[in-house]
C-alpha positions in Angstrom: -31.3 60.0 32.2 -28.9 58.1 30.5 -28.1 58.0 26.8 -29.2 56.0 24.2 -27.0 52.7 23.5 -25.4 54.0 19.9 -24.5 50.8 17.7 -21.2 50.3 16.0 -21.7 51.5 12.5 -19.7 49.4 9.3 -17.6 52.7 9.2 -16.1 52.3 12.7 -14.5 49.2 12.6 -13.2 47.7 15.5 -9.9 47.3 16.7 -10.2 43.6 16.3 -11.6 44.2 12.9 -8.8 46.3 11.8 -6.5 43.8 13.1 -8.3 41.1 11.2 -8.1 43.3 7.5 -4.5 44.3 8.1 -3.5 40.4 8.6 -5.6 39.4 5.3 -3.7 42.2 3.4 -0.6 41.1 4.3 -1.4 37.5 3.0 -2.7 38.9 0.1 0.3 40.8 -0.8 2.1 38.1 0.0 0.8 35.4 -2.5 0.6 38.1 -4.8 4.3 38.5 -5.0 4.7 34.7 -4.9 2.2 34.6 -7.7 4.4 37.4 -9.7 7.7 35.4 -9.2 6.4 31.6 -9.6 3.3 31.4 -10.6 0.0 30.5 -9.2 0.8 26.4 -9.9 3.9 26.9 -8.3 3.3 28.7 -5.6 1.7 26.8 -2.3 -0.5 28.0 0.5 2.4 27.4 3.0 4.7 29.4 1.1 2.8 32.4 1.5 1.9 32.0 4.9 5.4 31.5 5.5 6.4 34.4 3.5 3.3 37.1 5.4 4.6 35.0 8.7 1.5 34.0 9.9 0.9 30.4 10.7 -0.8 27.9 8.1 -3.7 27.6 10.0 -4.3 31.3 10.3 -4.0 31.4 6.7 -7.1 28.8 6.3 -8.9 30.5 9.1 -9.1 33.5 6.5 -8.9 31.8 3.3 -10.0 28.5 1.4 -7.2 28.7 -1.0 -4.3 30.1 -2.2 -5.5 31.9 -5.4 -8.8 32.8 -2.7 -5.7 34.8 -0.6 -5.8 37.5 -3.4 -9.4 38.5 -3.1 -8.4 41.6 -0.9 -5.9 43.2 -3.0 -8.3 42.6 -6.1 -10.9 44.3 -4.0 -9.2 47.3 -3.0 -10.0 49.3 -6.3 -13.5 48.4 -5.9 -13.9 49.8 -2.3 -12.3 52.7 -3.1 -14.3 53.8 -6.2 -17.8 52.9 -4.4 -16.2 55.2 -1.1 -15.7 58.1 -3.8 -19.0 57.4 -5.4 -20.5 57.6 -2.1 -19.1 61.2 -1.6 -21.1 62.4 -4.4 -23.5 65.6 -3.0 -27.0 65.6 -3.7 -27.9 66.8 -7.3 -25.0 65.1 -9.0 -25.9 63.5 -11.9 -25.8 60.1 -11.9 -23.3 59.9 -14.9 -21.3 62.6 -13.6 -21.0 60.8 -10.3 -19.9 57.5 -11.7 -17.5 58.7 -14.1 -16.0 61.0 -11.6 -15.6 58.7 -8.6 -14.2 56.1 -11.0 -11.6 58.7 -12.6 -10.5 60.0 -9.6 -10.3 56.4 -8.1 -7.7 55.2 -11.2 -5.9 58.2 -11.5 -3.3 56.6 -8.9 -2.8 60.1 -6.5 -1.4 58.2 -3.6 0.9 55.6 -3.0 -1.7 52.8 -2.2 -3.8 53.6 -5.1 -0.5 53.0 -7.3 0.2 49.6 -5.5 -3.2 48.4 -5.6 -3.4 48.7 -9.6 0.2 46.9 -10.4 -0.8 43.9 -8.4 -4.3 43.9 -10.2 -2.4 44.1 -13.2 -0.2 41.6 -12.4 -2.9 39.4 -11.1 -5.5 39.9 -13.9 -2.2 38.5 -16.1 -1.7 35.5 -14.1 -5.4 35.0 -14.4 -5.4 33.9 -17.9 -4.1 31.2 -17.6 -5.5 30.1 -13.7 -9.1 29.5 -13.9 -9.1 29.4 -10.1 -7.5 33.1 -10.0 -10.2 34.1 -12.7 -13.1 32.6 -10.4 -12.0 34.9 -7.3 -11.9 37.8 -9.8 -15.1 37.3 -11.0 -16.3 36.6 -7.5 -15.0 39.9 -6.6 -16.7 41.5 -9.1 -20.0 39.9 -8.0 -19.7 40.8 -4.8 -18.7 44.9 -5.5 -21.8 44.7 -7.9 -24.0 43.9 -4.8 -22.4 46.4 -2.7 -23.3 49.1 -4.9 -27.1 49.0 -5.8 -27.8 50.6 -2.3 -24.6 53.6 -3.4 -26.7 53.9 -6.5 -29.6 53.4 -4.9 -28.8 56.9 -3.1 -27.9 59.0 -5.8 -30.7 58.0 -8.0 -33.6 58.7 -5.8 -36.2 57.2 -4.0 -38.6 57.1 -7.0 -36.2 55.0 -9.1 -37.3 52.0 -10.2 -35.0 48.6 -8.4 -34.9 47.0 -11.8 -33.3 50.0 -13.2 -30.8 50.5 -10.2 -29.9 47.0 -10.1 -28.9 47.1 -14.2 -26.9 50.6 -13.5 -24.9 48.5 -10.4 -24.2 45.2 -13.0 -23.4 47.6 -15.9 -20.8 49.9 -14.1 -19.4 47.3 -12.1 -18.4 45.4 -15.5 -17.6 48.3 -16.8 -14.6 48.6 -14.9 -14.2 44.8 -15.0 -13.6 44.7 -18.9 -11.6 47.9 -18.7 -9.8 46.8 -16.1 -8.9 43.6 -18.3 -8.0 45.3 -21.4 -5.8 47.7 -19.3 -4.0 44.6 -17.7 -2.7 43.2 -21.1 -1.4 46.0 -22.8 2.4 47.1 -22.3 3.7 48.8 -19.8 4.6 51.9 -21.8 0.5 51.9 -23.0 -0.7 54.8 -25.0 -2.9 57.7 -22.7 -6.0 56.9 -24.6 -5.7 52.8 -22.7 -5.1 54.3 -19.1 -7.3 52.6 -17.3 -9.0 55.9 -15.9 -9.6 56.5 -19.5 -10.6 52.9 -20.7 -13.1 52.7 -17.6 -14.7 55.9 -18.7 -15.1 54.5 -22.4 -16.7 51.5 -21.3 -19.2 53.3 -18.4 -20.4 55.1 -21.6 -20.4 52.5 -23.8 -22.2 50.1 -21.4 -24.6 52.6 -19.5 -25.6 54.5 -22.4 -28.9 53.2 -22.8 -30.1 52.9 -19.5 -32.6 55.6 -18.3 -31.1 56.7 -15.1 -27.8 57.5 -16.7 -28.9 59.1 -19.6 -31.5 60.8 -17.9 -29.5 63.6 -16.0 -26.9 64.2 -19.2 
């Protein structure tokens, strides 16, 4: 008899898939460099093309614009926080779980995890002044808030109410949005109490305080 067909799952990516991420990385590091050293205005799309050396027209097959090009490396500390999140074992509280994942997701253990937080400071600086660069932030944003309602979906339950899932997914996600921002702008040489590990977990409990299935399993 033969075996069931088993479907690709989103957590085995295919080799043209990986392909596909690793090329949109590279572009993104690359306008994010060109961003640090010139400026969003004065940067153009064929510059970083050039510079990630892909051709211009692979660039557009990936991106609409230059300040679009950063959405993966903006997106990276998302991913990684919803991954930990995801990781959490039954039982956790809900709480726990999100100040835990987001923590250990800040606290910069690797390599990568270092990387991805000086370009978001870097690009989170730019943004102030580029309200193009702001609206692919806030896009990003958007988009990891939709993402996680199902993670939080998990860990609350199958008797939780949508409503209040969807309002824990929009208040952690900005959570870590304004900390995020407030981390970006201080100095370098920033005191431990505005680390961003510790500014996220400030604003998780400043923001999720009064919703039910947070406070529920303190």
């Amino acid at each position: 008899m033969s075996q069931p067909h088993r479907s690709r799952t989103a957590a085995s990516p295919s080799l043209t898939e990986r392909r596909k991420a690793a090329t949109q990385l590279d572009i993104a590091r690359a306008a994010a460099e060109l961003f640090a050293m010139k400026g969003p205005d004065g940067t153009t799309a064929e510059e970083i093309a050039g510079r990630a050396g892909v051709a211009l027209r692979t660039f557009y097959r990936y991106f609409r614009s230059k300040q679009d090009a950063v959405g993966p490396l903006l997106s990276s500390g998302g991913d990684r926080w919803r991954a930990l999140l995801a990781e959490a074992g039954p039982g956790t509280g809900l709480s726990q779980a999100l100040e835990s994942a987001a923590v250990a997701s800040l606290s910069t253990p690797d390599d990568v995890a270092g990387e991805g937080l000086r370009w978001t400071r870097g690009l989170l600086r730019a943004a102030q002044d580029d309200p193009a660069l702001r609206a692919v932030w806030y896009r990003v944003n958007q988009e990891s808030e939709e993402k996680l309602v199902p993670v939080v979906a998990r860990l609350a339950g199958p008797d939780a109410d949508p409503l209040e899932v969807r309002l824990v997914a929009a208040a952690a996600t900005d959570a870590i949005r304004v900390a995020l921002e407030t981390w970006a702008v201080t100095g370098e040489k920033a005191a431990e109490e505005d680390s961003p590990a510790r500014l996220v977990v400030r604003c998780l409990r400043e923001l999720t305080g009064g919703l039910r299935l947070v406070t529920h399993g303190r």
